[in-house]
C-alpha positions as CSV (number, residue, x, y, z in Angstrom):
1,X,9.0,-66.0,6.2
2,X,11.4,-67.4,3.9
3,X,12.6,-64.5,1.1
4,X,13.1,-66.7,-2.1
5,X,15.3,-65.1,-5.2
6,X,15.9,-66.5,-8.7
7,X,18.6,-64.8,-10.6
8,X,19.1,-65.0,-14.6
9,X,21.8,-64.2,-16.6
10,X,21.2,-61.9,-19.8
11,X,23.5,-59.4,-21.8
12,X,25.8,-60.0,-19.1
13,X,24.7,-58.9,-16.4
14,X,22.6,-60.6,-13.2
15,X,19.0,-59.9,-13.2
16,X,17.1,-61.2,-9.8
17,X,13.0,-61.9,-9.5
18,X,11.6,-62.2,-6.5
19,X,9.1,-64.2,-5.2
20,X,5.8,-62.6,-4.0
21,X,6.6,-61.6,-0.5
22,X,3.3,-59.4,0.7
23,X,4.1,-56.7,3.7
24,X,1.0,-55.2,5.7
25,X,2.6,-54.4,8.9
26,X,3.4,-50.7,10.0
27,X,6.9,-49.1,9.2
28,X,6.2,-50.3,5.8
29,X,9.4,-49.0,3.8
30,X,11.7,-50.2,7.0
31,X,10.1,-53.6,6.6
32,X,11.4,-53.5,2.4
33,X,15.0,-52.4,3.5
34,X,15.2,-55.0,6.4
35,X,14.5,-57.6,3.6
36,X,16.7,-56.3,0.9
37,X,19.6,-55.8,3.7
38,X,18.8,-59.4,4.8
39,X,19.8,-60.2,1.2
40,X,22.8,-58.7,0.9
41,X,23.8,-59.6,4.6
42,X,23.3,-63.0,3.6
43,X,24.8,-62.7,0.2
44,X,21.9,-63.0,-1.9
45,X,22.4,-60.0,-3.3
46,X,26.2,-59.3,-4.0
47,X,29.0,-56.2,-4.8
48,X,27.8,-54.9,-8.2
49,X,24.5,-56.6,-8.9
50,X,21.3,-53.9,-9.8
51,X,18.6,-54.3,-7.0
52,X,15.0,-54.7,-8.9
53,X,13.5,-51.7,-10.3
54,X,10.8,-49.9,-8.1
55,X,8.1,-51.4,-9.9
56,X,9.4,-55.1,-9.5
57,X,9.5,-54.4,-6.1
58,X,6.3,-52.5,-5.1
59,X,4.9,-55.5,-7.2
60,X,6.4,-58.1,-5.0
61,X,6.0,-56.5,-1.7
62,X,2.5,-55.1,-2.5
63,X,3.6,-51.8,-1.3
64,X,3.3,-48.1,-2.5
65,X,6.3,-46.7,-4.9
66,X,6.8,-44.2,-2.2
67,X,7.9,-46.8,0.3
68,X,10.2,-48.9,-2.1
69,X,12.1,-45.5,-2.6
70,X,12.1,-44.7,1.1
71,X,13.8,-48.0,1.8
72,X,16.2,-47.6,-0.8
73,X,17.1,-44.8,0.8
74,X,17.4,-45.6,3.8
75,X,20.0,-48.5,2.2
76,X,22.0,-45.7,0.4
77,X,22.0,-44.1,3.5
78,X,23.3,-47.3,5.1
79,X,26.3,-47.5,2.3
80,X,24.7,-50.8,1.5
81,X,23.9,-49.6,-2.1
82,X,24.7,-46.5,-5.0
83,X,22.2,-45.6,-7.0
84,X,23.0,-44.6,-10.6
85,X,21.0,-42.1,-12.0
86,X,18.6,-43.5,-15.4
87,X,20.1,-46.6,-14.1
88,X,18.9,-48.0,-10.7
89,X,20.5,-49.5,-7.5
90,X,23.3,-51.1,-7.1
91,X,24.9,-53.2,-4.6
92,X,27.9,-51.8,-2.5
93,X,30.9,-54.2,-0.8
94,X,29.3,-55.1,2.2
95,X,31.0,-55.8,5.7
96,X,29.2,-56.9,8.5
97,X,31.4,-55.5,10.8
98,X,31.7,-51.9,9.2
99,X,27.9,-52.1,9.7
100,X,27.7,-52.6,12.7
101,X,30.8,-49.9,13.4
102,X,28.7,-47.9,11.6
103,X,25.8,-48.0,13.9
104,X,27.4,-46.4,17.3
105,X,29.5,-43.0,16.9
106,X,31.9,-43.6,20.4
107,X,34.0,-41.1,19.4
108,X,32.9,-37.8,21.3
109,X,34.9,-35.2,18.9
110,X,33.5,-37.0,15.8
111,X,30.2,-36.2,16.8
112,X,31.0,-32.5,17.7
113,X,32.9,-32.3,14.2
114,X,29.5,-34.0,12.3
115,X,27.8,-31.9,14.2
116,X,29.8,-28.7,13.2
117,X,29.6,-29.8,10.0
118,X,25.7,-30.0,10.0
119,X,25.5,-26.4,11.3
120,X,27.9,-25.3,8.2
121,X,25.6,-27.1,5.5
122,X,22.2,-27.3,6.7
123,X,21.3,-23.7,6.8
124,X,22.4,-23.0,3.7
125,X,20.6,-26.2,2.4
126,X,17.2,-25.1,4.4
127,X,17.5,-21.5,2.1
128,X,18.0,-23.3,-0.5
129,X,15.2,-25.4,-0.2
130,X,12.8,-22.8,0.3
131,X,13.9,-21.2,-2.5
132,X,13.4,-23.6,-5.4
133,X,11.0,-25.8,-3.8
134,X,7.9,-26.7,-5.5
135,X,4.4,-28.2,-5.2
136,X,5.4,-31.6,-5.0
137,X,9.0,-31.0,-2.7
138,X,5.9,-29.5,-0.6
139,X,3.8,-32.7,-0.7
140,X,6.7,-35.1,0.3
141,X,7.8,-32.7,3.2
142,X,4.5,-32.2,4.3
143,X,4.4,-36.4,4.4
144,X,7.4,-36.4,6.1
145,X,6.7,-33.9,8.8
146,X,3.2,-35.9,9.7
147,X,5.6,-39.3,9.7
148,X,8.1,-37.5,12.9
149,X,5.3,-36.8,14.5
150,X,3.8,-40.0,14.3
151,X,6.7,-41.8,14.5
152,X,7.4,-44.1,17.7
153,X,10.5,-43.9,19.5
154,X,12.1,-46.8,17.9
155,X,11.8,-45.4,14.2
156,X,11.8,-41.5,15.5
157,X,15.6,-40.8,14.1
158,X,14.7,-42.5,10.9
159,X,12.0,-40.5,10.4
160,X,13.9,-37.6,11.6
161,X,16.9,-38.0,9.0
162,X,13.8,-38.7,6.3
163,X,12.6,-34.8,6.5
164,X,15.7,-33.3,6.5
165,X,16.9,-35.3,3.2
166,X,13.7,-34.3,2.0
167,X,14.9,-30.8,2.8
168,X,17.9,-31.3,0.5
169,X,16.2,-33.0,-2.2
170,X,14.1,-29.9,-2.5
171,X,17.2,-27.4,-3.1
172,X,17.0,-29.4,-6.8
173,X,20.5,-29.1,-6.4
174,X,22.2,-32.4,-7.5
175,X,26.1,-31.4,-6.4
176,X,24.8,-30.4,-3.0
177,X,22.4,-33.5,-2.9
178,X,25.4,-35.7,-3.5
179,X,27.4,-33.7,-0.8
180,X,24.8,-34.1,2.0
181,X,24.5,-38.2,1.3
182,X,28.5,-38.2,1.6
183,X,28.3,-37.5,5.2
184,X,24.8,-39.4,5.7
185,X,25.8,-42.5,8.0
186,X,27.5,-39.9,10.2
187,X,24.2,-37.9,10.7
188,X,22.0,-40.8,10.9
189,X,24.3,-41.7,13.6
190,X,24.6,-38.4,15.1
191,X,20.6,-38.3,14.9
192,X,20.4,-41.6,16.9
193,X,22.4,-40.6,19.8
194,X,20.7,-37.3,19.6
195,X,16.6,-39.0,19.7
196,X,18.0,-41.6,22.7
197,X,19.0,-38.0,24.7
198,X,15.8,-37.1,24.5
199,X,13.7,-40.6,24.8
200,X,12.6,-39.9,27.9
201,X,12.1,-36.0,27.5
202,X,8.7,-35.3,26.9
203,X,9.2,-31.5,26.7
204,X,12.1,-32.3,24.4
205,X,10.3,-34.2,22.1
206,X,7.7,-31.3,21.6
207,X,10.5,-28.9,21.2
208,X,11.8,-30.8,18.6
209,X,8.3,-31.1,16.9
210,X,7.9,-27.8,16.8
211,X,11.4,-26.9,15.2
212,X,10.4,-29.4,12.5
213,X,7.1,-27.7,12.2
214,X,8.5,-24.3,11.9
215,X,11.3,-25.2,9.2
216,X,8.9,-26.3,7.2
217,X,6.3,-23.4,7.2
218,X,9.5,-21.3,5.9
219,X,10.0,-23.4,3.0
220,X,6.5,-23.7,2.5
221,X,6.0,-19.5,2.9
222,X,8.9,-20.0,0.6
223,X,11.4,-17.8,3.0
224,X,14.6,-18.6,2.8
225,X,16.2,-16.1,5.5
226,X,13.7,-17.6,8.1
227,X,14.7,-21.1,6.6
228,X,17.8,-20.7,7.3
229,X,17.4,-18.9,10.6
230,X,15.1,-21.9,12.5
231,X,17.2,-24.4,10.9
232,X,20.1,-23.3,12.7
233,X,18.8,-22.9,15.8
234,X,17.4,-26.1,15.6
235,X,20.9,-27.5,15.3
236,X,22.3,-25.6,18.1
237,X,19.5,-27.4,20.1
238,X,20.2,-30.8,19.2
239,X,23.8,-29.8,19.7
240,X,23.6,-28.3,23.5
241,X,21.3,-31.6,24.3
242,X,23.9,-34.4,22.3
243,X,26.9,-32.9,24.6
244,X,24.7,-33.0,27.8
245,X,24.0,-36.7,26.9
246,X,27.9,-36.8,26.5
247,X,28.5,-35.1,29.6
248,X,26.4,-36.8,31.8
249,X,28.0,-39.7,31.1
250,X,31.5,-39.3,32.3
């Protein structure tokens, strides 16, 4: 399918509408980012121009606000755009091969120091969470947790990295929210090479369910101690299984 934009020019800045482009396929909100990256990839969509808001897009795509915001995201996640608070999204310089640098961490201490640096903010950010969560932080964990277990192995560490922003975006903190999406690309990386170590793990895989599963009855029981407690040990899991992975492979 052929994506067809028409920008306009007004008070001086570029405004882009989109022609209807209808998505019905699974992996809804990965199918919006593909065609917004595919944009910018393609220079569509260039450094500094404001992506359509939410409701132009769920209007174009025919798809749910919830999905729109997912894929954004999943962009910001990617560096591909900044989004401005009361103002929208904005495109970031894009390089195609920082991109695709960005998708393989080869460099074994960088993943033990992301991974160090997940065990030093991610407790904390679990007992955070469970302490100023509320009904609706609740609801979009809740969606998130069913969307891991679901998930297929493809789209697994997407869905993974989903929950535990989730989990930061419930600590209503906005300095720490900020702090956690400065190291994203290195723990959506980290969370790649961790859910390929344990493709082929059955046991594994329901372990890791079941860590998921337990965080989230903390926040939900809203106990911060145990929060922080399961999400640690979580991390020391995906840690011991990462450097087998790395291990094995010398």
């Amino acid at each position: 399918m052929k994506y067809h934009i028409r920008n306009i020019s007004y008070g001086g800045r570029r405004w882009f509408i989109l022609s209807s482009e209808k998505i019905s396929v699974n992996k809804i909100s990965d199918q919006v980012a593909d065609r917004i990256q595919g944009w910018i990839e393609e220079g569509r969509l260039k450094y500094g121009d404001k992506l359509p808001s939410v409701r132009e897009l769920c209007h174009r795509f025919g798809v749910g606000r919830t999905a729109v915001r997912d894929a954004i995201t999943t962009l910001k996640g990617k560096g591909l755009v900044t989004v401005r608070r009361g103002e929208g999204a904005f495109v970031n310089r894009f390089d195609a091969s920082d991109l695709l640098n960005d998708l393989w961490l080869v460099n074994r201490e960088e993943i033990r120091e992301v991974l160090q640096v997940r065990k030093i903010l991610e407790p904390g950010v679990a007992e955070a969470a469970a302490e100023n969560r509320n009904a609706t932080d609740l609801s979009e964990l809740k969606e998130r947790l069913i969307e891991m277990e679901s998930a297929d192995n493809e789209s697994a560490w997407e869905a993974d990295y989903r929950f535990h922003m989730a989990i930061v975006k419930a600590t209503r903190n906005q300095v720490l929210t900020r702090l956690m999406e400065t190291v994203s690309n290195a723990t959506q990386n980290v969370m790649c090479e961790f859910h390929r170590s344990i493709l082929e793990n059955p046991r594994q895989t329901l372990e890791v369910s079941g860590q998921h599963r337990r965080i989230y009855e903390a926040i939900q029981a809203a106990d911060g101690s145990s929060a922080r407690r399961l999400m640690l040990e979580h991390l020391m899991f995906v840690d011991h299984v990462v450097r087998d992975r790395l291990c094995g492979q010398d």
